[in-house]
C-alpha positions, -999 to +999 in steps of 0.1 A: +338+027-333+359-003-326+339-038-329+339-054-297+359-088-291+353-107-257+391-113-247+379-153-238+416-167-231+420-136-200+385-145-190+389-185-190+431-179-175+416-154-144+390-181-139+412-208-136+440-190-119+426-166-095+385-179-098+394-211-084+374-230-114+387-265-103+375-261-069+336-240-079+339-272-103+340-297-075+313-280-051+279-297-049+257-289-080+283-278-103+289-316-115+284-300-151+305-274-151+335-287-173+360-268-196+341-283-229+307-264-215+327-230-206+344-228-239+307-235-257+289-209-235+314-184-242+318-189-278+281-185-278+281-154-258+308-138-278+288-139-307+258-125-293+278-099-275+301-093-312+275-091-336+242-085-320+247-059-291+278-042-299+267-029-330+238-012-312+260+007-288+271+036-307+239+039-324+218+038-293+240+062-276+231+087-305+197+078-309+186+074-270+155+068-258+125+086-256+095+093-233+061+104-243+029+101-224+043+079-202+052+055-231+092+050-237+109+032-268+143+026-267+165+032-295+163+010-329+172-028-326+174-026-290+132-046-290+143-073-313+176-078-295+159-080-262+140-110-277+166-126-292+185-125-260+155-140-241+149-169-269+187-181-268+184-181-229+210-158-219+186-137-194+179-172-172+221-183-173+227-169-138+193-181-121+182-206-105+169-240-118+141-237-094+128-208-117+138-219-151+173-206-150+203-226-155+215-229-123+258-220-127+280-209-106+283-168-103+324-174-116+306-186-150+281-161-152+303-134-141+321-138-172+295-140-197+276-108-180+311-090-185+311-099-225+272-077-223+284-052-204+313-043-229+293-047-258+264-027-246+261-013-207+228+003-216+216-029-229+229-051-202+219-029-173+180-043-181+191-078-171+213-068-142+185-046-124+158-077-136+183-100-114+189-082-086+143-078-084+147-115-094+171-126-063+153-102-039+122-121-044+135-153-044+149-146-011+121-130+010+091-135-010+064-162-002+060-193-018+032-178-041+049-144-049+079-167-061+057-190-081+036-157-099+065-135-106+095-157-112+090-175-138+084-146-165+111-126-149+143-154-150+128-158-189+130-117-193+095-121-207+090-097-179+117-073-167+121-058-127+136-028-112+147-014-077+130+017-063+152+030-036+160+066-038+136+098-045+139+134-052+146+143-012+163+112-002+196+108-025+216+082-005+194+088+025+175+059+024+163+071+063+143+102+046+123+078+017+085+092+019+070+069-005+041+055+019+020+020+017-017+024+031-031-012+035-058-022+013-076-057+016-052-081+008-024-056-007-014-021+000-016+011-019+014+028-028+022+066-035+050+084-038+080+095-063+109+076-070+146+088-092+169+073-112+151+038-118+174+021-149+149+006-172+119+015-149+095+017-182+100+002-214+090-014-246+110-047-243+089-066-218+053-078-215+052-065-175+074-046-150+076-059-119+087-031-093+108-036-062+097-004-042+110+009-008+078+022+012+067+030+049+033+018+061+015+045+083+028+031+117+063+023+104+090+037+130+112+067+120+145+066+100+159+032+082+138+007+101+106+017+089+111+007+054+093-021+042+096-038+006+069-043-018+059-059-049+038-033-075+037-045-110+029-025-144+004-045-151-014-069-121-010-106-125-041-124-126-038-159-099-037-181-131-003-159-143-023-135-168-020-101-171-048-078-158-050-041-153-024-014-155-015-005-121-019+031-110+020+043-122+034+060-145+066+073-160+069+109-153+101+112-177+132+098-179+164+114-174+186+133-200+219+118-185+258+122-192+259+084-211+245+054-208+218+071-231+200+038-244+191+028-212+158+043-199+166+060-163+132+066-151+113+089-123+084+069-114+051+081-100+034+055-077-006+067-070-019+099-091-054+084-088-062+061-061-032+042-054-009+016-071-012-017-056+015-034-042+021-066-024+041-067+010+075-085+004+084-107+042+080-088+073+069-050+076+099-029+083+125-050+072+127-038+037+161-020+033+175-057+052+164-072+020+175-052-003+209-056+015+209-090+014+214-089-028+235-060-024+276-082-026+258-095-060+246-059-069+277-043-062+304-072-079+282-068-110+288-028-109+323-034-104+323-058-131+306-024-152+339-010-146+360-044-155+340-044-189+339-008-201+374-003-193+382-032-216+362-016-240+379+014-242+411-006-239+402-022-273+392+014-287+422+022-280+448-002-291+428-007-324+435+029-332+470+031-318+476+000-339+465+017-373+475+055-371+502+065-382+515+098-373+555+107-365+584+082-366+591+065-335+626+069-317+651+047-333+628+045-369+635+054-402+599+058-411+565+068-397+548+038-378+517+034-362+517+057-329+513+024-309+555+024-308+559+059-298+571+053-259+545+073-243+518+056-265+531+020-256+529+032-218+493+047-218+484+012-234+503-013-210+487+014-182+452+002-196+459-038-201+474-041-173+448-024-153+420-046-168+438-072-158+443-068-123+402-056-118+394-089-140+413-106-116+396-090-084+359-094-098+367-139-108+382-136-075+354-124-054+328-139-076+348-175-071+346-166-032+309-160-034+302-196-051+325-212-022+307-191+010+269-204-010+280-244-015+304-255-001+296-284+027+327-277+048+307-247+069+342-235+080+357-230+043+323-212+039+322-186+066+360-180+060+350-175+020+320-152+030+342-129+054+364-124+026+335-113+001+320-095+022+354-078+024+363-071-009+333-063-025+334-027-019+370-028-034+356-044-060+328-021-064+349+013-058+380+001-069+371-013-103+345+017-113+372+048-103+396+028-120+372+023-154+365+063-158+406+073-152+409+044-179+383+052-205+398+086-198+437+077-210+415+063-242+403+093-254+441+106-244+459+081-270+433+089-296+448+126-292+423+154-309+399+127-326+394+107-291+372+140-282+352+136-317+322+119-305+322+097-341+353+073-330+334+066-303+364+066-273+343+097-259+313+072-253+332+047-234+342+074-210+307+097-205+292+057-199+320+047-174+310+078-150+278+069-140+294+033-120+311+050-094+277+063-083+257+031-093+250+010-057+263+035-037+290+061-047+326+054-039+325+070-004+299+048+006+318+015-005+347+035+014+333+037+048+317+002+043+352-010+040+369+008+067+339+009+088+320-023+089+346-042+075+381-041+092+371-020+124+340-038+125+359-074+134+388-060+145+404-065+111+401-102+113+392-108+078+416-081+066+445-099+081+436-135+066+441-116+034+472-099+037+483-135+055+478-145+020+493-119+001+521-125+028+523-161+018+526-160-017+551-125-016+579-150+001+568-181-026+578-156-056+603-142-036+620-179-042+612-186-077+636-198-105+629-171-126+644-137-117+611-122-134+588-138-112+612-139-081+612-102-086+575-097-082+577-115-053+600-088-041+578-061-049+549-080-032+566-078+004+561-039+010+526-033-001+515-064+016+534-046+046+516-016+043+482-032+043+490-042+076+500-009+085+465+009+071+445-017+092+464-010+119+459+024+124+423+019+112+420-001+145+441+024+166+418+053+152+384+046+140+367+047+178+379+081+187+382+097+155+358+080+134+358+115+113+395+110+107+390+071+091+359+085+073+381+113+058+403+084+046+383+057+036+387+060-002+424+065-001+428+036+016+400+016-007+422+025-035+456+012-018+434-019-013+426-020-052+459-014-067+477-039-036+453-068-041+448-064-076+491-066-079+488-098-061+467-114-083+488-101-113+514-119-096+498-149-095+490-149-126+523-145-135+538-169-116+515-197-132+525-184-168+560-186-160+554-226-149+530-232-181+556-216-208+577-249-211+545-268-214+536-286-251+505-265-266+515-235-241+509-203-261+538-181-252+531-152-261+502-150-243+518-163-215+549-137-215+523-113-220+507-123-185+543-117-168+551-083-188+517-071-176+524-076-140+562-061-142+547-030-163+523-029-129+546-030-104+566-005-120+540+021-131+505+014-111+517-006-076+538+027-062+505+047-059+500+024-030+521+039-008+508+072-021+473+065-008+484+052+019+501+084+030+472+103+020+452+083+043+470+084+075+491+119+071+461+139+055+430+124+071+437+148+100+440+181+080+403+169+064+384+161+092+395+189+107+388+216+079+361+241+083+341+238+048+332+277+057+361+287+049+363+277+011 
């Protein structure tokens, strides 16, 4: 197993570059944020993440966690590295200072939560689902619901999850059962819920759940789903801990990867009823949830950003070391990292990472802009466009992470199937975020649906504006390089136009035909956007080489990554693009009987 090393010069270039750092720098409330603090916060991080939480990966994978009576412990380390993490402040970074967080931007944190997310997803997955309960509360919760529970849970002294989904219900948020019966001054909850990521542990002093129920008079379907608070443990009014609540872990799935993290099924009510604690209004509880879910779903996608630059590391490391064969043109054996097809598999992955790093600063930047900014026009235009690419980001950067964990295990040849060198891992944990915050269909129609045919593709054609604009800047350049990915800008950007377009032209009276081609064209979003901020990148290497202190071959490296892009990844494009538009017909109208 490969130790883990937080690539901090990409992170701190993508931030700068594509992030927009100078400008989240300048917005109201980020008067701190400097380069002197970044550099600190990830030195910090990289250690934690280096030599605290990466060496529990492999282990924890093997060891997993374990359920009995109710009672789960996590695999070996996993307790004391919890605390640590807690004690140094890392679980209160992305919070607010309202709460006893720290207050910065989401393009700092989103960083910082990548570096945990390579070292150890199952680790890192407790602090993600304890944010999002952490935000939902913050948002829709009373005053005194704020001031009981938020406190404990910024510090991690007491962890959260989200119930959503049960046994029946999958996606189908419409069918949850799960019911609420008022009682006094809370409510008592029964009902079943799957797959809750760390929904009992040993790590924390209290859970505090986030459950999806319907009161008896709720209406049918989605809009009778109201939101409610039901702890592990009640909280006493002075912040103490009382009694257990009536819940329970029934078990906790035996699952593909991710095996240190507890995935729970969660019974609410054997005896008399857990007690719960209405969140807002009755029968607005799936519009709260939704209100988290552009944070929820950039930090899956950033899952994807982080484990494929996992098994990018994995995978270099050994290419860089084995030697097998002679390379063409050697007189000796070599490491197989110079065999041709080796050197492509590996540019494949960097350059890959690259672009989806790119994509997740990008959106997370956008996201600090549409929350601070005073100019209200600067922040609708920024929250149209996160609310646009966050399903690319989401779908995108996950499929991507699985096909690139996969070409891991591929250069490792015979021993990248051996569990033991630990490229197998990468790739059994990468497959669960595709299906993490809604699968990649569901991030799909979101995108074709809600957010091109919704406003008439409005926001869709700012972007491609953009990608317009800078396509005829390279196009100009100096350098034949960069003037050359400028070139190979123009007919993607093109085609962009041409998928929204017949979106437009065919979503109202075939909505089946744009639903059979959603993720074809969420891809050709991916790999289109993610080439133009390669090319950005790029383009501001190629102006920073002649510069005293430049580092130049890191900078080169930035331009060969997006040329080794354009050639190899960028033509799948057009591909999905003509899957989406000449096949969505031949889908929508297929009979599944006949297979």
């Amino acid at each position: 197993m490969t130790a883990y090393q937080a690539p901090i010069r990409d992170m701190i270039f993508a931030m700068k570059e594509i992030g927009g750092l100078a400008r989240i720098a300048a917005l109201p409330g980020n008067e701190e944020v400097s380069d002197d603090l970044i550099e600190a916060i990830f030195e910090e991080a990289r250690k934690f993440a280096s030599d605290v939480l990466a060496p529990l990966n492999h282990p924890g994978d093997k060891q997993g966690c374990v359920c009995k009576d109710g009672v789960v412990t996590t695999p070996d380390g996993v307790k004391e590295a919890y605390a640590a993490f807690c004690e140094n402040g890392w679980n209160a970074m992305p919070a607010s200072l309202e709460h006893g967080g720290q207050g910065l931007p989401a393009l700092v944190s989103t960083p910082v939560l990548e570096m945990w997310t390579a070292a150890n997803l199952a680790f890192s997955l407790c602090q993600m689902l304890t944010l999002g309960a952490t935000a939902a509360i913050d948002h829709h919760g009373s005053d005194a619901q704020k001031a009981l529970y938020l406190p404990n849970m910024v510090a991690g002294t007491w962890t959260g999850t989200m119930n959503l989904t049960e046994p029946q219900a999958g996606s189908d948020l419409a069918a949850v059962r799960t019911r609420a019966v008022p009682d006094g001054d809370g409510y008592r909850i029964t009902g079943t819920k799957i797959f809750i990521t760390w929904g009992e542990n040993d790590v924390a002093e209290n859970i505090i759940h986030l459950v999806l129920a319907r009161l008896p008079d709720a209406p049918p379907g989605v809009k009778g789903i109201s939101l409610f608070i039901v702890p592990k443990f009640l909280v006493n009014e002075d912040g103490s801990l009382g009694a257990r609540n009536d819940l329970v872990c029934a078990s906790i799935e035996h699952k593909l990867g991710i095996h240190g993290s507890p995935t729970a099924v969660m019974s609410f009510g054997e005896k008399e009823g857990a007690i719960g604690y209405l969140v807002g209004e009755a029968n607005r509880g799936l519009e709260y949830m939704f209100t988290m879910m552009n944070h929820a779903r950039l930090n899956v996608g950033l899952e994807g950003v982080a484990i494929a630059e996992r098994a990018f590391q994995q995978a270099r490391d050994y290419a860089l070391q084995r030697i097998q064969g002679r390379p063409i043109g050697a007189q000796t054996g070599a490491p197989i990292a110079y065999h041709p097809d080796v050197k492509r598999m590996l540019l494949d992955m960097k350059s890959r990472v690259d672009a989806m790093r790119a994509l997740a600063y990008f959106a997370a930047g956008q996201m600090d802009i549409a929350q601070a900014s005073p100019d209200k026009t600067e922040a609708a235009a920024a929250q149209a466009l996160v609310d646009l690419m966050i399903p690319v980001v989401k779908g995108w950067c996950t499929e991507s992470a699985v096909e690139i964990a996969s070409i891991g295990v591929q250069v490792h040849g015979g021993m990248g199937f051996i569990e033991e060198t630990g490229a197998a891992q990468h790739f059994r944990d990468a497959r669960i975020t595709p299906i993490y915050e809604g699968t990649t269909a569901i991030q799909a129609l979101d995108l074709v649906g809600r957010k091109i045919a919704r406003d008439g593709g409005a926001a869709a054609g700012r972007l491609i504006q953009d990608i317009e604009a800078t396509a005829a800047e390279l196009s100009g350049a100096a350098q034949p390089e960069i003037a050359a990915l400028g070139q190979a800008l123009k007919a993607p950007a093109a085609r962009l136009k041409d998928s929204v377009e017949w979106v437009l032209a065919t979503h109202g009276a075939a909505p089946a035909q744009t639903a059979s081609a959603a993720v074809p064209l969420l891809h050709q979003f991916g790999v289109a956007i993610g080439f133009w901020l390669l090319a950005r990148q790029a383009a501001r290497a190629a102006q920073l080489l002649g510069e005293n202190g430049a580092d130049a071959t890191f900078l080169r490296g930035k331009i060969a990554l997006a040329r080794h892009f354009a050639g190899h990844v960028l033509p799948h494009a057009e591909g999905y693009f003509l899957a989406a538009t000449q096949g969505a017909a031949s889908v929508a109208a297929f009979d599944v009987a006949a297979i």
